[in-house]
OpenMM code with the backbone's topology and positions (N, CA, C; nanometers):
from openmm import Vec3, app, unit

residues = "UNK UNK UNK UNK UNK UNK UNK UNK UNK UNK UNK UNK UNK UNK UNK UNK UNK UNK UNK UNK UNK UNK UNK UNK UNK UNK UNK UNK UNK UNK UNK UNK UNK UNK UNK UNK UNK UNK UNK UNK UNK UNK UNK UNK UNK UNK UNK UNK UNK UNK UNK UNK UNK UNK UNK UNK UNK UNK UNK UNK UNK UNK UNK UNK UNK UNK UNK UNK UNK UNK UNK UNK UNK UNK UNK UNK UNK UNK UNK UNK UNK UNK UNK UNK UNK UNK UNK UNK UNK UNK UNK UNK UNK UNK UNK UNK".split()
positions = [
    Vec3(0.0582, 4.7050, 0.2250),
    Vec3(0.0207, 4.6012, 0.3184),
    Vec3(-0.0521, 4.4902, 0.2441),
    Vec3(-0.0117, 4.3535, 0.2436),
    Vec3(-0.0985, 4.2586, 0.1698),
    Vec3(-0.1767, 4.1986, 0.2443),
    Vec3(-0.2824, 4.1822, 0.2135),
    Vec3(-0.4157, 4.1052, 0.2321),
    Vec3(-0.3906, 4.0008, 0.2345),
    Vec3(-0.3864, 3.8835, 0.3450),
    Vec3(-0.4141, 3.7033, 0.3445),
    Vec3(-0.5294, 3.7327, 0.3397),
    Vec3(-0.5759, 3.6393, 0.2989),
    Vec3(-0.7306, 3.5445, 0.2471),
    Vec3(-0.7559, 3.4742, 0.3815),
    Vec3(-0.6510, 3.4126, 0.4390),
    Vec3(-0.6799, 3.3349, 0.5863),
    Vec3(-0.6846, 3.3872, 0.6572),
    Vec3(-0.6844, 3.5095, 0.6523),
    Vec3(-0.6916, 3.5641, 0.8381),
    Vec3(-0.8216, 3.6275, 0.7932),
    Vec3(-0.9193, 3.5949, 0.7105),
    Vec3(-1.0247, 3.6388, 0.7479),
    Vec3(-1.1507, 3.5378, 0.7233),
    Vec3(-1.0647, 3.3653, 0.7427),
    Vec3(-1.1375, 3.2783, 0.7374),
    Vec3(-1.1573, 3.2857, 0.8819),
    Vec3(-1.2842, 3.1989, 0.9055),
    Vec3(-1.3478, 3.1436, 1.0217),
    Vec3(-1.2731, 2.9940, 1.0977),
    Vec3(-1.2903, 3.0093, 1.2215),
    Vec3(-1.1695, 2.8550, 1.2440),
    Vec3(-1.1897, 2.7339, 1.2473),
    Vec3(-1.3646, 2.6448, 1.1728),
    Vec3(-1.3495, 2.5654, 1.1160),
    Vec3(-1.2980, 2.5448, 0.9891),
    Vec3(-1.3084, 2.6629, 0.9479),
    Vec3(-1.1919, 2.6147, 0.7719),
    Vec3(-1.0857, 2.6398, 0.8421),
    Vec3(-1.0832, 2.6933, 0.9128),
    Vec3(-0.8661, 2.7220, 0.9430),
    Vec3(-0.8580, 2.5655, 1.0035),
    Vec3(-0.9000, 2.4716, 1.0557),
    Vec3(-0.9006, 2.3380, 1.1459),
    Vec3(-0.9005, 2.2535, 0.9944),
    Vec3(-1.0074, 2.2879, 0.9062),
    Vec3(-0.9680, 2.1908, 0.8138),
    Vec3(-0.8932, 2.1802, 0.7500),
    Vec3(-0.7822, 2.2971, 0.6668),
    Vec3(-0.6928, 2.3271, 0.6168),
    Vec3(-0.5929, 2.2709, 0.6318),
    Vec3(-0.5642, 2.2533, 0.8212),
    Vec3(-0.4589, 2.1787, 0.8864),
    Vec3(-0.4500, 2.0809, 0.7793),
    Vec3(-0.5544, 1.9975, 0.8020),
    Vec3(-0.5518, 1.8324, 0.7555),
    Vec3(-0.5903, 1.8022, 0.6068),
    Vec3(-0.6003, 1.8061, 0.5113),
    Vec3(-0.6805, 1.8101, 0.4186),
    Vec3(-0.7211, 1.6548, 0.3669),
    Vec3(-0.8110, 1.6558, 0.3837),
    Vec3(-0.8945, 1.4975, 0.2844),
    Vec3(-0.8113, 1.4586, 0.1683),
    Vec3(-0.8389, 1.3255, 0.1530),
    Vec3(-0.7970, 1.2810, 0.0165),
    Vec3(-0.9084, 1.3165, -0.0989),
    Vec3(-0.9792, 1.3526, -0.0578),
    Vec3(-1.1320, 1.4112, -0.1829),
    Vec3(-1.0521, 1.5792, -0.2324),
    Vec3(-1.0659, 1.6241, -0.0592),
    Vec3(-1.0024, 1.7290, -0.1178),
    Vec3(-0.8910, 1.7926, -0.1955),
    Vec3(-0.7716, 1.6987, -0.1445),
    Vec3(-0.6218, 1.7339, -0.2457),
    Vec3(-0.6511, 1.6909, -0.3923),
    Vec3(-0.7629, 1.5370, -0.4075),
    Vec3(-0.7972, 1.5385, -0.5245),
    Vec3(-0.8971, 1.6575, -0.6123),
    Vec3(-0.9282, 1.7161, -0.5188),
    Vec3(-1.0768, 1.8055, -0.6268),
    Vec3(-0.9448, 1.9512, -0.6464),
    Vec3(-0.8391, 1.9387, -0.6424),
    Vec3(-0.7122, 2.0369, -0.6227),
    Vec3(-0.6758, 2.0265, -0.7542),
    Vec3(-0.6665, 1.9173, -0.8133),
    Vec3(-0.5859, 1.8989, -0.8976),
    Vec3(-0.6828, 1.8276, -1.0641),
    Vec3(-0.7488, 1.8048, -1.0182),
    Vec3(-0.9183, 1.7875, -1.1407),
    Vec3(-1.0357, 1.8342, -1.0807),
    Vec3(-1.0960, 1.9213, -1.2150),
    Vec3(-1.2540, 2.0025, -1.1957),
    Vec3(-1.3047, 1.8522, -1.2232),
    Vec3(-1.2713, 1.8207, -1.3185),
    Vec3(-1.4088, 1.6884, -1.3608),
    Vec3(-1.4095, 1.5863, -1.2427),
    Vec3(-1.5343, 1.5037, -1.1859),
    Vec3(-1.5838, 1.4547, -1.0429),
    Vec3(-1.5012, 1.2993, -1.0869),
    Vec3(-1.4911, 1.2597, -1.1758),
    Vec3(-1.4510, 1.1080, -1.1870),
    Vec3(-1.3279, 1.1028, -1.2130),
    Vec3(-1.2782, 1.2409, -1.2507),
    Vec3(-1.1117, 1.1798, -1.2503),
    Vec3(-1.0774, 1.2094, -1.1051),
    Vec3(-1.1211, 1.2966, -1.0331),
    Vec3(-1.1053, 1.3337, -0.8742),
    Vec3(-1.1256, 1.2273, -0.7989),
    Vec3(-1.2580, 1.1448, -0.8544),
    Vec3(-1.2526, 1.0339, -0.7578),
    Vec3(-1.1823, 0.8873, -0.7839),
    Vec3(-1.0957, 0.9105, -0.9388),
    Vec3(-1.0484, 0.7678, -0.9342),
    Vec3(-0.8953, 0.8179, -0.9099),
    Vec3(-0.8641, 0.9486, -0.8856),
    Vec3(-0.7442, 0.9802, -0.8435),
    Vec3(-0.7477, 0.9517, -0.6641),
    Vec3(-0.8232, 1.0180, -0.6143),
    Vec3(-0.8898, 0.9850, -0.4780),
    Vec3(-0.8751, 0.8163, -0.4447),
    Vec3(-0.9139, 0.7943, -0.5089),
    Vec3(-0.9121, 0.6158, -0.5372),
    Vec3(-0.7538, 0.5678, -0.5187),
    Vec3(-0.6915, 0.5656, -0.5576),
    Vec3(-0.5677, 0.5311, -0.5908),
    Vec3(-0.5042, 0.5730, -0.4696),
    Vec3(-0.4991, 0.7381, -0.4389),
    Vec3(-0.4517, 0.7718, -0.3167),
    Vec3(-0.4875, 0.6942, -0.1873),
    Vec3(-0.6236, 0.6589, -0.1827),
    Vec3(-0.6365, 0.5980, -0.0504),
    Vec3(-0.6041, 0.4298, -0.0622),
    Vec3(-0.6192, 0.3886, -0.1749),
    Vec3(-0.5712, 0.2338, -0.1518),
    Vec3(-0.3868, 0.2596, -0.1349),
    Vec3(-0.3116, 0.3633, -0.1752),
    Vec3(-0.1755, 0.3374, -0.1013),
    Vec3(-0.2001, 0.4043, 0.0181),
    Vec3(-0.2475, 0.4788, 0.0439),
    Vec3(-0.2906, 0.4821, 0.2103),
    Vec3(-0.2761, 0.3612, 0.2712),
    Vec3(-0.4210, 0.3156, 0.2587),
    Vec3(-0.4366, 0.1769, 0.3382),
    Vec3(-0.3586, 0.0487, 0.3565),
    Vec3(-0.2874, 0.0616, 0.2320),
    Vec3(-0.1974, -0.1181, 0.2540),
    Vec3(-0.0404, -0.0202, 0.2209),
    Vec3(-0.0177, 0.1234, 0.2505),
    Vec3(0.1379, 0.1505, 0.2729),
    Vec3(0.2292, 0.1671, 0.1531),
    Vec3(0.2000, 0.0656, 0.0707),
    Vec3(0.2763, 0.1055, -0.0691),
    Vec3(0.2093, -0.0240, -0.1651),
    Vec3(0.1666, 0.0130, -0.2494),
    Vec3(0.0247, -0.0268, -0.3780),
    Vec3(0.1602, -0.0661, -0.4812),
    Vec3(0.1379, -0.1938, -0.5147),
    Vec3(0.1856, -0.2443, -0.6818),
    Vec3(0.0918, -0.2692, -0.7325),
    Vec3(0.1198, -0.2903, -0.8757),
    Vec3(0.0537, -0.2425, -0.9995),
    Vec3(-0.0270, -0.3864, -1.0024),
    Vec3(0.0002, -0.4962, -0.9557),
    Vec3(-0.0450, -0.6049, -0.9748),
    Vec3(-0.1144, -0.6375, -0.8749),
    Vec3(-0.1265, -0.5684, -0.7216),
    Vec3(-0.2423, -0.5674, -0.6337),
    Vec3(-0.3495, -0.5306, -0.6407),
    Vec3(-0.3519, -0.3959, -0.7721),
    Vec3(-0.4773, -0.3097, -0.7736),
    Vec3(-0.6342, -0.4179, -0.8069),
    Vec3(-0.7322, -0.3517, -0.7836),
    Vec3(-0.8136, -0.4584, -0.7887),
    Vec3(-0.8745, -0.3875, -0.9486),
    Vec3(-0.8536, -0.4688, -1.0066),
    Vec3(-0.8888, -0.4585, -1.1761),
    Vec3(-1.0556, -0.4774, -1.1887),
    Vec3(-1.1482, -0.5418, -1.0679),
    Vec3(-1.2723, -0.4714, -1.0876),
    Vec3(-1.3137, -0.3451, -1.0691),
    Vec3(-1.2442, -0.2657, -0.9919),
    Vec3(-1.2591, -0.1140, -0.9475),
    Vec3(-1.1806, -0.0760, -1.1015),
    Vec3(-1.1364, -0.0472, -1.1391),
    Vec3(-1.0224, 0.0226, -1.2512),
    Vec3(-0.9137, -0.0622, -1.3272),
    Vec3(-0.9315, 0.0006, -1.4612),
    Vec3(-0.8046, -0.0853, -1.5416),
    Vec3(-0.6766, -0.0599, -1.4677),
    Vec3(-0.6118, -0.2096, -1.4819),
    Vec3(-0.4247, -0.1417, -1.4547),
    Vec3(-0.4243, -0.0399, -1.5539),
    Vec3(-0.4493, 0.0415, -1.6375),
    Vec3(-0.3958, 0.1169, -1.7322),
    Vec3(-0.4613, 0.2313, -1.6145),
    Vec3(-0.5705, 0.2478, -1.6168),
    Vec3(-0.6080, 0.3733, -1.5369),
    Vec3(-0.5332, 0.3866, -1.3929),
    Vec3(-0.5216, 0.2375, -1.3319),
    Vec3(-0.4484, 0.2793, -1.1931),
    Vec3(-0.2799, 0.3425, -1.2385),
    Vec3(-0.2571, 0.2728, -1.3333),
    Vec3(-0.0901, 0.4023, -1.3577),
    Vec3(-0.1244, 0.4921, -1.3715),
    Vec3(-0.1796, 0.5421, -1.4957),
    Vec3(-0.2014, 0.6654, -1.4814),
    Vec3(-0.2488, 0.7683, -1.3786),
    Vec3(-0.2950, 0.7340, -1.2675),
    Vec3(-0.3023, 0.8279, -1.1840),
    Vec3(-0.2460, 0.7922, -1.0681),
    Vec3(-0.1562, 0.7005, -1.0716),
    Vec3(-0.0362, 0.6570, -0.9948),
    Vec3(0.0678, 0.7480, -1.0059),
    Vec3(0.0819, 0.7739, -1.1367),
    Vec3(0.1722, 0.7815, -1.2151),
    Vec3(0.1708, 0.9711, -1.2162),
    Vec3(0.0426, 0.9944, -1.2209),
    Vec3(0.0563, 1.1588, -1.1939),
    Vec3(0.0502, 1.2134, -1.0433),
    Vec3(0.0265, 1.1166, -0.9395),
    Vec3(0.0829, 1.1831, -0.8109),
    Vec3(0.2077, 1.1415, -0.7647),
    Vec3(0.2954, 1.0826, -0.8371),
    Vec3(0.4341, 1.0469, -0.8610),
    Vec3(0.4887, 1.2001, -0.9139),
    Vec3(0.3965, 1.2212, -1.0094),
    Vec3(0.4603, 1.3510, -1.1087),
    Vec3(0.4173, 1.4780, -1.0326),
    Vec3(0.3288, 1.4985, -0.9297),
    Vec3(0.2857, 1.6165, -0.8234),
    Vec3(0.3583, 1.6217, -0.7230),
    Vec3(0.4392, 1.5203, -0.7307),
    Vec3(0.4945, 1.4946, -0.5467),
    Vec3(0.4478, 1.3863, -0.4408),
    Vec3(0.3091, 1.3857, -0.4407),
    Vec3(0.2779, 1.3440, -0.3152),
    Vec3(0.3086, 1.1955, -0.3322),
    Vec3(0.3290, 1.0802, -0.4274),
    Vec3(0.3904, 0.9590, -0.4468),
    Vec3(0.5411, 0.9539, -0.4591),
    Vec3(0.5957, 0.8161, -0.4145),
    Vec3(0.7313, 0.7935, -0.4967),
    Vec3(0.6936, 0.6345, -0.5616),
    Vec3(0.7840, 0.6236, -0.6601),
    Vec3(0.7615, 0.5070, -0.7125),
    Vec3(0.9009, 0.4153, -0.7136),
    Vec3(0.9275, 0.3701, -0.6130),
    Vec3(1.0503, 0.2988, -0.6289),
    Vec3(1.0271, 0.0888, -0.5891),
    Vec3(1.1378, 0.0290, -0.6230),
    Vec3(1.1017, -0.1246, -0.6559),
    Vec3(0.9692, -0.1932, -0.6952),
    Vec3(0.9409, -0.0920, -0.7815),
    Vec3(0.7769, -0.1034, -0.8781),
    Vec3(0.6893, -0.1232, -0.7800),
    Vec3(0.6743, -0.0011, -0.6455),
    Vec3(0.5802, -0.0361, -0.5673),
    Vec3(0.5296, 0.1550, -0.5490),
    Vec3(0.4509, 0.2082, -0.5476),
    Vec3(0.4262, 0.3153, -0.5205),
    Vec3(0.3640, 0.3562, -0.3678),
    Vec3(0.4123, 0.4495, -0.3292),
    Vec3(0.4160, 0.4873, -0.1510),
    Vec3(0.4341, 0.6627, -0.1337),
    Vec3(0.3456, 0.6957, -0.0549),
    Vec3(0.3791, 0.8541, -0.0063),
    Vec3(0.5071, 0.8999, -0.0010),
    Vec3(0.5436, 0.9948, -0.0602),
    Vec3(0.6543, 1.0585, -0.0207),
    Vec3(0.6653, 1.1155, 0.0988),
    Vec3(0.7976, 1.1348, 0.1567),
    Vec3(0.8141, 1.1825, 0.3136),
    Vec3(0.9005, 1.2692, 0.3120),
    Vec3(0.8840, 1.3807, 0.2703),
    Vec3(0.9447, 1.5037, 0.2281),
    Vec3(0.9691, 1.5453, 0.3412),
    Vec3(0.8775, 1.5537, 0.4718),
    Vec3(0.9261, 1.6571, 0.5684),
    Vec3(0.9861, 1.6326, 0.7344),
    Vec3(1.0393, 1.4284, 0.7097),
    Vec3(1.0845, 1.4141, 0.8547),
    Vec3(1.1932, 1.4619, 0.8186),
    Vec3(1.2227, 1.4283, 0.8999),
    Vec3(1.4365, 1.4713, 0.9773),
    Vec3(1.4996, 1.3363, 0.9421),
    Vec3(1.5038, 1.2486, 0.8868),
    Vec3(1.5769, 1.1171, 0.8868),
    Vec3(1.6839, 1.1886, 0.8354),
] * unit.nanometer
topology = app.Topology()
chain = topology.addChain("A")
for resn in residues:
    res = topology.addResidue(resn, chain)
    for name in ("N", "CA", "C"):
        topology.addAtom(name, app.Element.getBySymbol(name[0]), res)
């Protein structure tokens, strides 16, 4: 018989799980706090304006070199696509 780990969480972590933060999918994928948060970073500015080019990023927050690069590795995790040099969430799970 195998043991889940979740059925013996409590049901505010089971409620948060549903949804997960952009802090959180970032602290998923880096221990160190500043690459989490300039990955975090990146994720929520294509959040907010839908699909982020390389020449919108605001270069006082982060070099264009740093915004690819972690453009560029949630492209390489999945959760980005990068197509007509504009980067945008992937939509892996409608029905279109």
């Amino acid at each position: 018989m195998a043991i889940r780990y979740w059925e013996y969480e409590d049901a505010p972590l089971k409620e948060k799980l549903k949804s997960p933060s952009v802090r959180e999918v970032a602290k998923i994928y880096f221990e160190n706090e500043t690459k989490a948060y300039r990955f975090a970073l990146a994720l929520l500015e294509v959040k907010k304006k839908g699909m982020l080019r390389l020449k919108d990023c605001d270069t006082k927050i982060l070099p264009i070199a740093t915004w690819k690069r972690y453009l560029d590795f949630g492209v390489q995790v999945g959760l980005l696509k990068h197509e007509n040099n504009a980067y945008s969430f992937t939509d892996r799970y409608s029905t279109r």
